[in-house]
C-alpha positions as CSV (number, residue, x, y, z in Angstrom):
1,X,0.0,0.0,0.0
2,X,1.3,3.1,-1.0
3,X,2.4,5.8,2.1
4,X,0.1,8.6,1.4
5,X,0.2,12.2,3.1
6,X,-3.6,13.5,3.7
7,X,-4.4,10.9,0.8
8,X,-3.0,13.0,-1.6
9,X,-0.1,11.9,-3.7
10,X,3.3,13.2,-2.3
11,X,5.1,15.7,-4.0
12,X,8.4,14.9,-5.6
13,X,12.1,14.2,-3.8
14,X,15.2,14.2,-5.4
15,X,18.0,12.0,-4.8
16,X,21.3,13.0,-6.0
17,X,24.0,10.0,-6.9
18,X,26.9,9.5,-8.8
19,X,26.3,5.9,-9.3
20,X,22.7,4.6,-9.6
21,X,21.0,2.4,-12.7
22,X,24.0,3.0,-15.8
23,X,26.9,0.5,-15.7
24,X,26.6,0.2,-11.4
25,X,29.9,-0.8,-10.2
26,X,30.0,-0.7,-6.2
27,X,28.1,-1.2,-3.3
28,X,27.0,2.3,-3.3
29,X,25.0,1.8,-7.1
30,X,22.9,-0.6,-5.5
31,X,22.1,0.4,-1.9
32,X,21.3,4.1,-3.8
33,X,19.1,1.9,-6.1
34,X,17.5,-0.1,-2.7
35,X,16.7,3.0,-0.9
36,X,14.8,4.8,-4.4
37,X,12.8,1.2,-4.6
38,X,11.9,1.5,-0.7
39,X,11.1,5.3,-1.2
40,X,8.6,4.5,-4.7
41,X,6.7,1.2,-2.3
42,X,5.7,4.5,-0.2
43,X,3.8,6.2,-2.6
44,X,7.1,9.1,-3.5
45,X,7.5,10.1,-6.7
46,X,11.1,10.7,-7.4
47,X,13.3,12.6,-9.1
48,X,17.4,11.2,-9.8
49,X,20.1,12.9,-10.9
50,X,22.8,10.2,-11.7
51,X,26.0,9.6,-13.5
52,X,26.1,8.1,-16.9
53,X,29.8,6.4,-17.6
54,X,31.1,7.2,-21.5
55,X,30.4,4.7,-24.0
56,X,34.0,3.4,-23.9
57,X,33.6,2.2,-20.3
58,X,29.9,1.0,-20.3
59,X,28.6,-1.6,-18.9
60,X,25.4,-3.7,-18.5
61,X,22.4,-1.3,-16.7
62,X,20.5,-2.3,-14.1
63,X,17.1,-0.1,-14.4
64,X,14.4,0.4,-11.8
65,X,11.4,-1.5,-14.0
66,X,8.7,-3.9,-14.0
67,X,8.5,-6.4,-12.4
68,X,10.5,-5.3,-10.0
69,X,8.3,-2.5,-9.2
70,X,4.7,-2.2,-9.8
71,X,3.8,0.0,-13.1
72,X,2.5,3.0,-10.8
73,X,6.4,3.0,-9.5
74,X,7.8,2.8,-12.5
75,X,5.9,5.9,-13.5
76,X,6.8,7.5,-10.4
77,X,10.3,7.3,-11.0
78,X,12.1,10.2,-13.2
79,X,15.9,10.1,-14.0
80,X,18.1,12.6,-15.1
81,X,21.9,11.1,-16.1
82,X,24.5,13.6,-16.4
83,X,26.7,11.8,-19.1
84,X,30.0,11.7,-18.5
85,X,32.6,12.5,-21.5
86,X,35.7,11.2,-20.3
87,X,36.5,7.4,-19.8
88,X,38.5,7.8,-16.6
89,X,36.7,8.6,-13.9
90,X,34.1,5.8,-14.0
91,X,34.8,2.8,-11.7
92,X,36.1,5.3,-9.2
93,X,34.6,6.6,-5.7
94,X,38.1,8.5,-5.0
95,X,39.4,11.6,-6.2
96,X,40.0,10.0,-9.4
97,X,36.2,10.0,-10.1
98,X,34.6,12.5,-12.1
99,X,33.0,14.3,-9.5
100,X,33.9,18.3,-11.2
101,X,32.0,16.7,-14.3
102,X,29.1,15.6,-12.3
103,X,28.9,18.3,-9.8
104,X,28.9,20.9,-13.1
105,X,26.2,18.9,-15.1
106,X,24.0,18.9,-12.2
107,X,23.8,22.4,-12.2
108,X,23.4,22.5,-15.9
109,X,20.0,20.8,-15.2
110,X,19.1,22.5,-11.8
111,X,16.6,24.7,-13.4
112,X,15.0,21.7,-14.9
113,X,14.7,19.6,-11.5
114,X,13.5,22.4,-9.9
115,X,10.7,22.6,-12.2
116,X,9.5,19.2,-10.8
117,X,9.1,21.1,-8.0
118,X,11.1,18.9,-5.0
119,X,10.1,18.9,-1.2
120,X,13.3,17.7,-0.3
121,X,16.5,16.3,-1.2
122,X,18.9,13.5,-0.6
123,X,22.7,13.4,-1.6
124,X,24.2,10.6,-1.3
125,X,28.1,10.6,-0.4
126,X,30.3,13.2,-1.0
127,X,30.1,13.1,-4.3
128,X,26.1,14.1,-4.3
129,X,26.6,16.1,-1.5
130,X,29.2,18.3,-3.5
131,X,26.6,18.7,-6.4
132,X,23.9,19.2,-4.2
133,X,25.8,22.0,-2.9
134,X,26.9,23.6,-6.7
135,X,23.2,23.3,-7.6
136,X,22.3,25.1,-4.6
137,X,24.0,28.1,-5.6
138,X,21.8,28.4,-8.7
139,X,18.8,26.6,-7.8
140,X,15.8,29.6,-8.6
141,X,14.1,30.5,-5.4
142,X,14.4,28.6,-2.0
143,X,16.3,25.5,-2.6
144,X,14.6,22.3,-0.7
145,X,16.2,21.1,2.5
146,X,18.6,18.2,2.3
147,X,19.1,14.9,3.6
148,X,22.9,13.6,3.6
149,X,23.8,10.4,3.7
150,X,27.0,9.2,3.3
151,X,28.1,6.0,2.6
152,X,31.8,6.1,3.3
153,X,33.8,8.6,4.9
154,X,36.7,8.2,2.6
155,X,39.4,9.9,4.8
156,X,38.8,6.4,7.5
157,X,42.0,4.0,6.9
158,X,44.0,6.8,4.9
159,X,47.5,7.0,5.6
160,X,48.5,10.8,6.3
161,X,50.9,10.2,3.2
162,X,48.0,9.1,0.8
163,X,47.1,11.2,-2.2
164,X,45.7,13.5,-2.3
165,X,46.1,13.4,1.6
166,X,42.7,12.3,4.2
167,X,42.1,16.0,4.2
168,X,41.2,16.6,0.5
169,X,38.4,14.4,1.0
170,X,37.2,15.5,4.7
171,X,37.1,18.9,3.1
172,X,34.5,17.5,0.5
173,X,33.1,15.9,3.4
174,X,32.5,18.8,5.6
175,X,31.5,20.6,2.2
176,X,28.3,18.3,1.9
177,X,27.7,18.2,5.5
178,X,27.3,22.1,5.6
179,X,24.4,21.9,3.3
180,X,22.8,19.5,4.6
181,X,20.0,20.0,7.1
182,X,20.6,16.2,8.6
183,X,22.8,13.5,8.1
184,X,23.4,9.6,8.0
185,X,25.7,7.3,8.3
186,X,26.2,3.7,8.0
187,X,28.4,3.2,11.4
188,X,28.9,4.2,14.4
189,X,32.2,5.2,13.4
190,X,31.5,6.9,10.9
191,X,28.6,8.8,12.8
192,X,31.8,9.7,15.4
193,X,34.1,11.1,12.3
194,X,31.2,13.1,10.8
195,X,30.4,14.7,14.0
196,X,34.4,15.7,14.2
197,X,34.5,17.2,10.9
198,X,31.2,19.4,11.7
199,X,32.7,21.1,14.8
200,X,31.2,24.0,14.5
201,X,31.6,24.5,10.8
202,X,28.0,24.6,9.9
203,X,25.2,26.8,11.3
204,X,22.8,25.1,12.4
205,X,24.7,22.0,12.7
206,X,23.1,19.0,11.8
207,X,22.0,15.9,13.5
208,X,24.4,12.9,12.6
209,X,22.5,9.1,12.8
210,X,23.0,5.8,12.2
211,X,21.2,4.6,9.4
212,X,21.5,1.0,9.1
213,X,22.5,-0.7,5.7
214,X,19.2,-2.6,4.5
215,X,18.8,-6.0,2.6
216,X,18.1,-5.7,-0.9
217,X,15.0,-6.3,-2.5
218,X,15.5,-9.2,-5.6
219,X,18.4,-11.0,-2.4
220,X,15.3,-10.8,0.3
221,X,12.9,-12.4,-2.4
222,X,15.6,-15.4,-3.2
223,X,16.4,-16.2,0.2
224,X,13.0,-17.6,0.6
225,X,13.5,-20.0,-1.8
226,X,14.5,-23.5,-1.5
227,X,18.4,-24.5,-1.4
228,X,17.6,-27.0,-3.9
229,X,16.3,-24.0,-6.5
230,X,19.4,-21.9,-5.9
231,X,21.8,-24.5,-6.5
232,X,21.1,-24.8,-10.0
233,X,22.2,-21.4,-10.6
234,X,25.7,-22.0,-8.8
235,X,28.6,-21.1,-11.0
236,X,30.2,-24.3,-12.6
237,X,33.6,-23.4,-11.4
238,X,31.8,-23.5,-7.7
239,X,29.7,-26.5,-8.6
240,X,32.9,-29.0,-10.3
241,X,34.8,-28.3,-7.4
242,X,32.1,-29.5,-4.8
243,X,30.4,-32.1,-6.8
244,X,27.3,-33.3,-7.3
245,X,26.4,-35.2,-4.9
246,X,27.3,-32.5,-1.8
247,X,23.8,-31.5,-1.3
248,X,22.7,-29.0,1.2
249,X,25.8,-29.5,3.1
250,X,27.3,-26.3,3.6
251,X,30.6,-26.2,2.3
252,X,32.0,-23.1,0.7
253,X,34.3,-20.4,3.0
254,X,33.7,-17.4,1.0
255,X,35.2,-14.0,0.9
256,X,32.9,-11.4,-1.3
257,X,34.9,-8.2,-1.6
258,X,36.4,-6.0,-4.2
259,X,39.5,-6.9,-5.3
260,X,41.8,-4.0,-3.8
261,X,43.8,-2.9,-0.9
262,X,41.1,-1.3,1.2
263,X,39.1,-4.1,1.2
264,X,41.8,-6.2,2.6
265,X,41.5,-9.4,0.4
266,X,45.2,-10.2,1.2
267,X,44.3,-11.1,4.3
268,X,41.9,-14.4,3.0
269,X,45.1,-15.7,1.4
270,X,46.8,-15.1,4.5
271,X,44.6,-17.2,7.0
272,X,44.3,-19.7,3.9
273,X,47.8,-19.9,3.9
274,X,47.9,-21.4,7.7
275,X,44.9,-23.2,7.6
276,X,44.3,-24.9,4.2
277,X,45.1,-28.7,5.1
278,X,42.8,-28.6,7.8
279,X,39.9,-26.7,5.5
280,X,40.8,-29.4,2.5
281,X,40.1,-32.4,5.7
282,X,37.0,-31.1,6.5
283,X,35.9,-30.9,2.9
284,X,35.6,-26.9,2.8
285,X,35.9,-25.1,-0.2
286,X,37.7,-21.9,-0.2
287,X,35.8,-19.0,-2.9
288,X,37.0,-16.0,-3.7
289,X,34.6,-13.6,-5.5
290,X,35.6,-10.4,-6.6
291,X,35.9,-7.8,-9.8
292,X,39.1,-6.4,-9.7
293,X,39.8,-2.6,-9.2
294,X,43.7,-2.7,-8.9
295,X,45.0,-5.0,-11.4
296,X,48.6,-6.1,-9.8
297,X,47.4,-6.2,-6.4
298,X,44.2,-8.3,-7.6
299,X,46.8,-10.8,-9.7
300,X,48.6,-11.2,-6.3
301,X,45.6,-12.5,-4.4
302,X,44.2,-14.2,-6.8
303,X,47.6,-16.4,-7.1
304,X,48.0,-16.7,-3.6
305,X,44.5,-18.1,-2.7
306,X,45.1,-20.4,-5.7
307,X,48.4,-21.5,-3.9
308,X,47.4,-21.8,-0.4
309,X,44.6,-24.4,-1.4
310,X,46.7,-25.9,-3.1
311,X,44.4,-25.4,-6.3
312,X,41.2,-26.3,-4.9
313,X,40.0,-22.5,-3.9
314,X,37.7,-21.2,-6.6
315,X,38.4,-17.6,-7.6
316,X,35.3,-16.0,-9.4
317,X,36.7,-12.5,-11.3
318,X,33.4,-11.7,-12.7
319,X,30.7,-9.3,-11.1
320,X,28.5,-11.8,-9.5
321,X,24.6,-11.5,-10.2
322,X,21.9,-12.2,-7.3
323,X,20.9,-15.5,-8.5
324,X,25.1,-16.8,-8.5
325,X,25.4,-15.4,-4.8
326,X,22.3,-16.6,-3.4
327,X,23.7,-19.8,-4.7
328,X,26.6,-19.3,-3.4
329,X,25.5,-18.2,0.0
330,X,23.4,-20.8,0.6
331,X,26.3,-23.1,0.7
332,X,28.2,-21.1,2.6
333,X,29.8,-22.1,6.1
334,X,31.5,-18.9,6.8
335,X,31.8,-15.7,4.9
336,X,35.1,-13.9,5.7
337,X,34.7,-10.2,5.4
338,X,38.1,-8.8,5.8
339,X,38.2,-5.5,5.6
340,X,39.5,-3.7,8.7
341,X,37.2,-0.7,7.7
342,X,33.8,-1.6,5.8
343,X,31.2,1.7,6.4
344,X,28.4,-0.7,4.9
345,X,29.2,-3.9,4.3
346,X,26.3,-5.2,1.9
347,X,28.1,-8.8,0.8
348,X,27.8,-9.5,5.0
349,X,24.0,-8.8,5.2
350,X,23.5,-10.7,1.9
351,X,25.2,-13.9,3.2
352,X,23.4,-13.6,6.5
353,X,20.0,-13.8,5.1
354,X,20.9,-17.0,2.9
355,X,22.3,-18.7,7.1
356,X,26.0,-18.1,6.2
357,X,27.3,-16.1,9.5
358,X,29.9,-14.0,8.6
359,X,33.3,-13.5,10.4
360,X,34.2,-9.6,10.4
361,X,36.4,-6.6,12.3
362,X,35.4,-5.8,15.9
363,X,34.8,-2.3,17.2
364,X,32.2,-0.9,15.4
365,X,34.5,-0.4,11.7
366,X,31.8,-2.4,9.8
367,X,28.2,-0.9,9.6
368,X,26.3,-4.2,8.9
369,X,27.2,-4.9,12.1
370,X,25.1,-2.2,13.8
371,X,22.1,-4.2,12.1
372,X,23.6,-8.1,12.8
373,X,24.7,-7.4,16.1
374,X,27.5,-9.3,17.8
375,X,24.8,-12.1,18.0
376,X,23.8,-12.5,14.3
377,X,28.2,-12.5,13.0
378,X,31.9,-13.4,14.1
379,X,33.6,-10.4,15.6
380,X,37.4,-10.9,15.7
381,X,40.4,-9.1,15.8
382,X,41.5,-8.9,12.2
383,X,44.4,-7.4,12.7
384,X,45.7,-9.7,15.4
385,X,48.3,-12.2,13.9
386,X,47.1,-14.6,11.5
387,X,47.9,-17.7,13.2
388,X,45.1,-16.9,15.7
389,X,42.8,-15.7,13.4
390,X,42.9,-18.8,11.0
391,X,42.3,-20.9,14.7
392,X,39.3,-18.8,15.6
393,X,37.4,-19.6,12.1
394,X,38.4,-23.0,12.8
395,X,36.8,-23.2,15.9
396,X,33.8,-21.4,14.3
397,X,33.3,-23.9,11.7
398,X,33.6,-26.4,14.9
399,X,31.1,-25.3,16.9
400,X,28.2,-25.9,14.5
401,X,25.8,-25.1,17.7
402,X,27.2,-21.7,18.0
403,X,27.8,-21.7,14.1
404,X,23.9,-22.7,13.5
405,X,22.9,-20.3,16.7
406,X,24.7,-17.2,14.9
407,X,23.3,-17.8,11.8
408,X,19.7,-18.1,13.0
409,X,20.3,-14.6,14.7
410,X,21.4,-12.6,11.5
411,X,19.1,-14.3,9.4
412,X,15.9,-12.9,10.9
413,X,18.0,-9.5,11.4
414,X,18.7,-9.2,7.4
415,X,15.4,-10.7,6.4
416,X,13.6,-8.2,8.8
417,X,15.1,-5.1,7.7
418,X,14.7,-4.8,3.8
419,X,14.2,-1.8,1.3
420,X,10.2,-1.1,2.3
421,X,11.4,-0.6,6.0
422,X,14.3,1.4,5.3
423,X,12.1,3.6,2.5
424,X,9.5,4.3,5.7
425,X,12.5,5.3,7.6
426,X,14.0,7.7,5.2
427,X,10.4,9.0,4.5
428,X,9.6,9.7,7.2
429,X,12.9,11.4,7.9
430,X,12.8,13.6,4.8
431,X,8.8,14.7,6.1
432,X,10.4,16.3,8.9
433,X,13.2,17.9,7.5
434,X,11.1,19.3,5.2
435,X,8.8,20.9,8.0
């Protein structure tokens, strides 16, 4: 049932996102496309401004359409892509992407989005706050007030050396924040280094939440299904190297990251590396699934999971659809999630809604953890040395009372918190910001 305000249609909101529907890429593509689908199921019509990648670097699009959403959605739903000129720059959530182009095309088109008329806004990470915040300046009459929610603050795990250095990107931080008439974020940490960078700098200052990561739609609809279903859609790298006649059995110990230093990937052919005979002796299968964003460092896991399994791991390079991870997932033992600083964390809540507990960083550094609790994953000390940490996953795996127990507990966490919840939440948030 559509969320109706005096049982008149709402007026419009506009979401501002680098990456959305063209060619998505990250994370960040499709929680920005989960929160629009949550927003449309409550009866907003929206407006999104969105980067389109060149032709050169193009890749398959992932629209918001039937039957997905219903047809009164779909017609709800108005997008605006700034195309993008230049190849480089796509791919990218750093410095490197092609934020100036974006930031200057949405202002190209202010005029034309305010025409729709928008109660309120949302920009999404720095790079939508920072258009947001160019459109502003030209926006004709009062510009709507804005909701920012960011889904990384990019200065966290930085070396003071890095460049551009932490502070290029906490000043396009604070930039977004000052425009912004609330905020979000998806950790606790992150709600803590947001709330540093305001400090003072913006008049009224903002209140910084938590607003935790949600379980996307088409992965909450396949996790209902039987085991037996999803396994036919199993990649057949995964499926020759478990065989046929595994079953249900859980067997797989996944890692589903990107394939580059800050997610940490290294560190799953590290802990293989101490503990592969043992894994290979209980008949666990090591996969590592992952598109590759830094070429030489991907090479360098890749061989080195390869090694410490002595051949057995499989090592998917492909961007994995829904139907190949629910497979996979369902199969799954353990996922390791080992990055030391993850602000969302979507491949954790994923696994935990197919029963695959996941092992991750302690001390509020990943935010699906804010959602799992320490009851529904595995929170270890990642960076503690790796002899201990390829022990403590195999006691996990061990214990399957606690390992079942844990799994149960972020199952009914993931399942319970999908795009329709989260869409009340945000609505109802951008009604009173609006006020």
């Amino acid at each position: 049932m559509a969320y109706q305000d005096s049982a008149h249609r709402l007026p419009a909101l506009l979401v501002i996102t680098y990456e959305f529907t063209y060619s998505p890429f990250s994370g960040n593509g499709v929680l920005a496309r989960s929160l629009v689908k949550g927003l449309l199921a409550c009866g907003c019509r929206l407006v999104v401004i969105c980067a389109k990648p060149a032709d050169a670097c193009a890749g398959r699009d992932h629209p918001v359409a039937m039957p997905e959403v219903t047809a009164e959605q779909e017609a709800s739903l108005l997008v605006i892509p700034v195309q993008l000129i230049e190849a480089r720059g796509w791919r990218r959530l750093d410095a490197s992407a092609a934020h100036k182009e974006f930031a200057e095309g949405a202002v190209a088109i202010a005029a034309q989005v305010a025409a729709e008329q928008p109660l309120a806004t949302i920009a999404i990470d720095w790079t939508g706050g920072g258009a947001w915040a160019a459109m502003r300046e030209v926006w004709p009459g009062t510009a709507p007030a804005c909701l920012y929610i960011n889904f990384r603050v990019y200065s966290s795990g930085l070396s003071a050396t890095a460049e551009p250095p932490p502070r290029w990107y906490d000043d396009k931080e604070r930039n977004a924040l000052c425009v912004a008439r609330r905020v979000l974020a998806l950790s606790k940490r992150d709600q803590a280094s947001l709330r540093a960078l305001l400090d003072g700098s913006a008049s009224p200052t903002p209140a910084v939440d938590v607003f935790l990561p949600c379980l996307r739609g088409d992965m909450q609809a396949l996790a209902l299904r039987p085991v037996g279903e999803l396994r036919t859609y199993l990649p057949p790298e995964v499926l020759a190297s478990i065989g046929p006649t595994s079953g249900s059995r859980r067997c797989l110990l996944t890692c589903v990251v990107r394939l580059s230093a800050e997610k940490n990937p290294m560190r799953f052919a590290e802990i293989l590396e101490t503990i592969g005979e043992q894994l290979e002796q209980r008949g666990i299968v090591p996969v590592l699934c992952g598109a590759a964003s830094e070429q030489e460092y991907a090479m360098e896991v890749q061989q080195r999971v390869r090694t410490a399994s002595h051949g057995r791991a499989v090592v998917l390079k492909h961007h994995l659809g829904p139907y190949e991870l629910a497979a996979i997932f369902s199969l799954t033992a353990i996922n390791l999630h080992p990055c030391l600083y993850d602000a969302y964390g979507m491949s954790i809540v994923e696994a935990a809604a197919f029963g695959a507990p996941s092992m991750v960083n302690r001390g509020d550094t990943v935010g699906a953890c804010a959602l799992l609790g320490n009851l529904g994953c595995f929170e270890s000390d990642l960076e503690a040395p790796v002899k201990e940490l390829g022990s403590a996953l195999l006691a996990c795996l061990e214990d399957q009372q606690r390992l079942q127990d844990v799994a149960r507990v972020g199952q009914e966490r993931a399942l319970g918190w999908g795009e329709e919840a989260a869409g009340r939440m945000l609505f109802d948030t951008m009604r009173e910001i609006s006020h």
